[in-house]
C-alpha positions in Angstrom: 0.0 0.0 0.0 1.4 3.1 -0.6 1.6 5.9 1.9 -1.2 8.3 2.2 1.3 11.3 0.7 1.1 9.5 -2.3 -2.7 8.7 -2.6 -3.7 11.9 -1.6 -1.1 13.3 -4.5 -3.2 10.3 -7.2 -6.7 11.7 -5.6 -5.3 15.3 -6.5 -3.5 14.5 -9.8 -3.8 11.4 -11.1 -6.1 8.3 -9.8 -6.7 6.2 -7.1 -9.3 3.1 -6.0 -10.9 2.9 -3.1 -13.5 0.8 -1.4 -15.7 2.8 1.0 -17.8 1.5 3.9 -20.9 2.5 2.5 -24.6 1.1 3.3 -26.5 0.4 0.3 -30.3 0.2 0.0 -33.3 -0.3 -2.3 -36.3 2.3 -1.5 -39.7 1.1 -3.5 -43.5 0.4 -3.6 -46.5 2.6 -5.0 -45.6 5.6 -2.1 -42.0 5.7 -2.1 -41.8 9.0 -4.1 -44.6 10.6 -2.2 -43.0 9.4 1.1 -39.5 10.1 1.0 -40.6 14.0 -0.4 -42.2 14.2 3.2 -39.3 12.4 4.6 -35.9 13.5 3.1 -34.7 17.4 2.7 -34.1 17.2 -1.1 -36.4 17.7 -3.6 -37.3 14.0 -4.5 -40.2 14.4 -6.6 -38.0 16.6 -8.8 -35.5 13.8 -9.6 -35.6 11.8 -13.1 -34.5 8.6 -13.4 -30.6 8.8 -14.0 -30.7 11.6 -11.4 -29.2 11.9 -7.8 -29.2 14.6 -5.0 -27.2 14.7 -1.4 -29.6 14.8 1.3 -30.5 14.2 5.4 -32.5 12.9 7.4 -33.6 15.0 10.1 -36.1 14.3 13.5 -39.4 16.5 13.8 -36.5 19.1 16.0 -34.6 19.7 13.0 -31.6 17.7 14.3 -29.5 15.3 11.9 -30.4 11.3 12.0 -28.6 10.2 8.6 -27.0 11.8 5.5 -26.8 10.0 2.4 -27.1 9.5 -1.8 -30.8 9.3 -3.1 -30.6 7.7 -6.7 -33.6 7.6 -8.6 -34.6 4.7 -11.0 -37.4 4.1 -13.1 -39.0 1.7 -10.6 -37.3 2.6 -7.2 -34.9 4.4 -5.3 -31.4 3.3 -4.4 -30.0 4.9 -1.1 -26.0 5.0 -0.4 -26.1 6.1 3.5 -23.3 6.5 6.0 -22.9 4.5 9.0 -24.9 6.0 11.6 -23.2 6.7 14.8 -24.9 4.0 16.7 -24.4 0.9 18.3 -26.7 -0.9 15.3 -27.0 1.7 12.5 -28.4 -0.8 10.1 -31.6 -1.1 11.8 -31.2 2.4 13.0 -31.6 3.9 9.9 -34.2 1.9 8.5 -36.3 2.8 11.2 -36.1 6.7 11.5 -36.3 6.6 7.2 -39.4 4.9 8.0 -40.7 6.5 11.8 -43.8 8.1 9.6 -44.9 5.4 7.9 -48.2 4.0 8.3 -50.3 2.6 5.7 -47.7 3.9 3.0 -46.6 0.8 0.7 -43.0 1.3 0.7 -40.7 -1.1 1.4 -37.1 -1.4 2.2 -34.7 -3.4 1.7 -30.7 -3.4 2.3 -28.4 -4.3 -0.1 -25.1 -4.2 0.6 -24.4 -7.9 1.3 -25.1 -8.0 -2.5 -23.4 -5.2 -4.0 -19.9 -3.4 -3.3 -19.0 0.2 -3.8 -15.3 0.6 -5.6 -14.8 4.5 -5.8 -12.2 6.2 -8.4 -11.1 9.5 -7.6 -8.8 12.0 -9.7 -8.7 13.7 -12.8 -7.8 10.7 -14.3 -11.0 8.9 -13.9 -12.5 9.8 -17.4 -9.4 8.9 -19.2 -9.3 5.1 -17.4 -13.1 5.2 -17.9 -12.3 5.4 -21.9 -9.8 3.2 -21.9 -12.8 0.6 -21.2 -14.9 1.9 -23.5 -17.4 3.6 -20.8 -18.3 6.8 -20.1 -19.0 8.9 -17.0 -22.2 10.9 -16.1 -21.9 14.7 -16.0 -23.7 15.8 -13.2 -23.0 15.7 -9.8 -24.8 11.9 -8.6 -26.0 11.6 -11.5 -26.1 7.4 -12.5 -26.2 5.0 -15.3 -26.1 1.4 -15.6 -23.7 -0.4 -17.7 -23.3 -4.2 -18.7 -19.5 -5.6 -18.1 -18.7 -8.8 -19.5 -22.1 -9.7 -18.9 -22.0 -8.3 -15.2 -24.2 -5.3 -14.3 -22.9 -2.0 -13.0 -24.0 1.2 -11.2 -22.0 4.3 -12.2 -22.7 7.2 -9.8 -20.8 10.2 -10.4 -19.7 10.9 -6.6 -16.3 12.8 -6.1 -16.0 12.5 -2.3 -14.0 15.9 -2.1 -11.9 15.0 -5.3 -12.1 17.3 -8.3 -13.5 13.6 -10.5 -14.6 10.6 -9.4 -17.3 7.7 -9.3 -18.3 5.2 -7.1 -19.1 2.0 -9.3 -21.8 -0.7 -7.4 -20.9 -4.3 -8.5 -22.1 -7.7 -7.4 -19.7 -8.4 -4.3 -18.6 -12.1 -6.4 -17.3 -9.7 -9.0 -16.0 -6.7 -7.1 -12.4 -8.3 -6.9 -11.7 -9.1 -11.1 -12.9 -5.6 -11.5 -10.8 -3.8 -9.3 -7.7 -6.1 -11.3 -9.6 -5.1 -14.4 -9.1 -0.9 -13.7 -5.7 -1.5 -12.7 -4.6 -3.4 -15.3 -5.6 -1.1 -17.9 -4.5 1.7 -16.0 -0.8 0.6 -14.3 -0.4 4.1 -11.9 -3.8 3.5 -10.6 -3.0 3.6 -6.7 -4.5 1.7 -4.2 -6.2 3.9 -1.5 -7.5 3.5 2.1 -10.1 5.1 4.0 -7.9 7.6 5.1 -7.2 9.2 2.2 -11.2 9.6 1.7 -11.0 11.3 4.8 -8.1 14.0 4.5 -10.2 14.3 1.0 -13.5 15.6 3.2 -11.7 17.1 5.9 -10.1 19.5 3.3 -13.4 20.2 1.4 -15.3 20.0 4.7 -17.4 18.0 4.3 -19.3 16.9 7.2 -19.2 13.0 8.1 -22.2 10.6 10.9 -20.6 10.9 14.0 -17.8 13.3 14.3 -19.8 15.7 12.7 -23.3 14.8 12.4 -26.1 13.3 14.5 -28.8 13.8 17.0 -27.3 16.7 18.7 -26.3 18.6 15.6 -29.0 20.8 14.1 -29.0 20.9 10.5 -28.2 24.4 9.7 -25.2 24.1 12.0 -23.2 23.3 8.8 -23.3 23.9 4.6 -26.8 22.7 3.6 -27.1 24.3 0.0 -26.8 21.2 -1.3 -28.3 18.8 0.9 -31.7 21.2 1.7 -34.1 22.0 -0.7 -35.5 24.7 0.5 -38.2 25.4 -1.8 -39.5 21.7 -1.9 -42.4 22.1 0.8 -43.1 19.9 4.1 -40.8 17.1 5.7 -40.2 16.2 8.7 -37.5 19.0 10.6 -38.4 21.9 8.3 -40.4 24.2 11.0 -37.2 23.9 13.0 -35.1 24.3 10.2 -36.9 27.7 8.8 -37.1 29.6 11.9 -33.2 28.8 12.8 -32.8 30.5 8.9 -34.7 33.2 9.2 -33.3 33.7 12.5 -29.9 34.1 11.2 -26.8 32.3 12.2 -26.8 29.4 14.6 -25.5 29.3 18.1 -22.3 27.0 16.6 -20.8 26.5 12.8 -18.6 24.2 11.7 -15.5 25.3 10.6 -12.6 24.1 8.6 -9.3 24.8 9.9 -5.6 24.7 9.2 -2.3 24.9 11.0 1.3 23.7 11.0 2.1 21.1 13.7 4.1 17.6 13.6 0.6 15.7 14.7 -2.9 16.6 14.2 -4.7 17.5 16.9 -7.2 14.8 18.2 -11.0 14.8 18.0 -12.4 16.7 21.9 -9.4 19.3 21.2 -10.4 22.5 22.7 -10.4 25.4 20.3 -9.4 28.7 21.9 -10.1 31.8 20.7 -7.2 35.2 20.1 -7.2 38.1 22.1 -5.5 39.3 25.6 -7.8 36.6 27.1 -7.9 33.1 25.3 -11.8 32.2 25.3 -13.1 28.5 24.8 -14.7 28.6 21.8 -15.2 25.4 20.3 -14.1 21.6 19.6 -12.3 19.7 16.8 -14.4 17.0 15.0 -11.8 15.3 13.2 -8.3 15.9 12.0 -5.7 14.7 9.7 -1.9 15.8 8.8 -1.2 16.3 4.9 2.8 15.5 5.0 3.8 16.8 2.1 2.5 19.8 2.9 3.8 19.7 6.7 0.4 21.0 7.8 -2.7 20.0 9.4 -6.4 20.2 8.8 -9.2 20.1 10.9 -12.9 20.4 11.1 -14.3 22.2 14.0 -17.6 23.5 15.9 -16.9 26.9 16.6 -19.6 29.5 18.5 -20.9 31.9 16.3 -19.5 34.8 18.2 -16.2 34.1 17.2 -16.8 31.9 14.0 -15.8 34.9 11.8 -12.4 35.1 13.4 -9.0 34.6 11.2 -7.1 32.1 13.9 -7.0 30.3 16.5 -5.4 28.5 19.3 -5.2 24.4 19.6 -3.2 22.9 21.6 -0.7 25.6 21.3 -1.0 25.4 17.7 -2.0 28.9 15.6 -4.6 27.6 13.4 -6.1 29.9 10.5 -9.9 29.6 9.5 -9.9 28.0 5.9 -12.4 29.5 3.2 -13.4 27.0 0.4 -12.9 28.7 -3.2 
């Protein structure tokens, strides 16, 4: 395996393959449409088939129970959902997706002991993706399906904080000959680990089940402009949701952060605030160093007061508030 430097540099510049943890599931019956657009915070009903959206999945108090892929297909809904923060988050998150239903016929149904998710991430990705005569979807989640020596696949074009990328869904018996297949027709394809999928999201923070999200983070706590549809009508957490808008900024945000220190600082590492009189003003989430840049990056809940500051203290560390361009 190479060392992170390196698949972080591929992610960046070239390509790498990686096979996230991901729970995959099948959402259909005569009301799933009409029940996930009461459920969900996207725009469901505005989907085609071939179409995707980020969304959550919120409690009646506006507070964050799951955040995952919706993927609609002509007949049902496929659902690509991160591991809940709980002791059992596959029954978990079949039961708050489906707290509301009564006499709705929509079933559920989890498929991951089926299907495998391989992602490809880098600017490479289209050129690998020609060199087996496919092509990739344009939009962001957008999906396809595609026929591979008589196996079927599920393109989703899903970056994961890369510039390119796509997470392919293959039967789990033929998840190992394709993964030789992509890097035998393209030789610097790295392998990657979960840990470079998480400096990716840490440095385009992106907001992950349990460091950053769950039942005691309210939604609008953190980027939502493309995970909220705020035009779409009713579901469940939008009172809550509207009034903390219209009220202005929450009473934390989550912040991305940067500094230069030999280790990154751990997840519960107070953040203090500059001035003649260091202030508590918030936690790290999650961390990660990038070595070849000698220099750390973090994601942290910061009060509002002070969220519009430049730097900060951590652990001794000066740490300077990152701005996505």
């Amino acid at each position: 395996m190479e060392p992170i430097e390196a698949q972080y540099d591929a992610a960046l510049c070239g390509a790498v393959l990686v096979s996230p943890k991901e729970m995959i599931a099948r959402v259909s019956g005569a009301d799933a449409s009409r029940y996930l657009q009461g459920r969900v915070t996207q725009n469901v009903a505005s989907l085609q088939p071939g179409g995707g959206a980020k969304s959550l999945l919120l409690n009646p108090q506006g507070r964050v129970l799951g955040q995952f892929v919706i993927l609609r297909r002509e007949q049902d809904f496929l659902l690509l959902a991160e591991h809940a923060a709980v002791e059992d988050p596959e029954p978990y998150f079949a039961r708050e997706l489906l707290r509301f239903k009564v006499a709705d016929q929509v079933d559920f149904e989890y498929l991951h002991e089926e299907l495998d998710c391989i992602a490809m991430l880098g600017p490479k990705t289209p050129e690998v993706f020609a060199k087996l005569g496919w092509s990739m979807p344009e939009a962001s989640f957008a999906h396809q399906s595609l026929l591979w020596e008589s196996i079927p696949l599920t393109v989703v074009r899903s970056a994961r904080g890369a510039a390119v990328g796509v997470d392919v869904l293959v039967p789990r018996p033929a998840a190992s000959k394709l993964r030789q297949e992509l890097f035998n027709v393209e030789p610097s394809l790295l392998e990657g680990t979960e840990q470079v999928l998480e400096l990716l999201r840490i440095t385009q923070s992106i907001p992950r089940m349990g460091p950053e999200l769950g039942e005691k983070t309210l939604a609008t706590e953190i980027e939502t402009k493309d995970l909220i549809s705020y035009g779409k009508g009713c579901y469940a957490g939008q009172e809550v949701v509207e009034m903390s808008t219209a009220r202005g900024r929450p009473n934390r945000q989550l912040l991305q952060l940067r500094g230069v220190a030999e280790t990154a600082p751990p997840a519960g590492s107070t953040v203090f605030s500059l001035g003649d009189t260091a202030v508590e003003c918030g936690s790290v989430t999650s961390s990660q160093r990038i070595p070849s840049a000698g220099e750390c990056r973090c994601l942290a809940f910061v009060k509002t007061k002070w969220a519009d500051a430049d730097q900060f203290l951590i652990d001794g560390v000066l740490f300077s508030r990152t701005t996505l361009q």
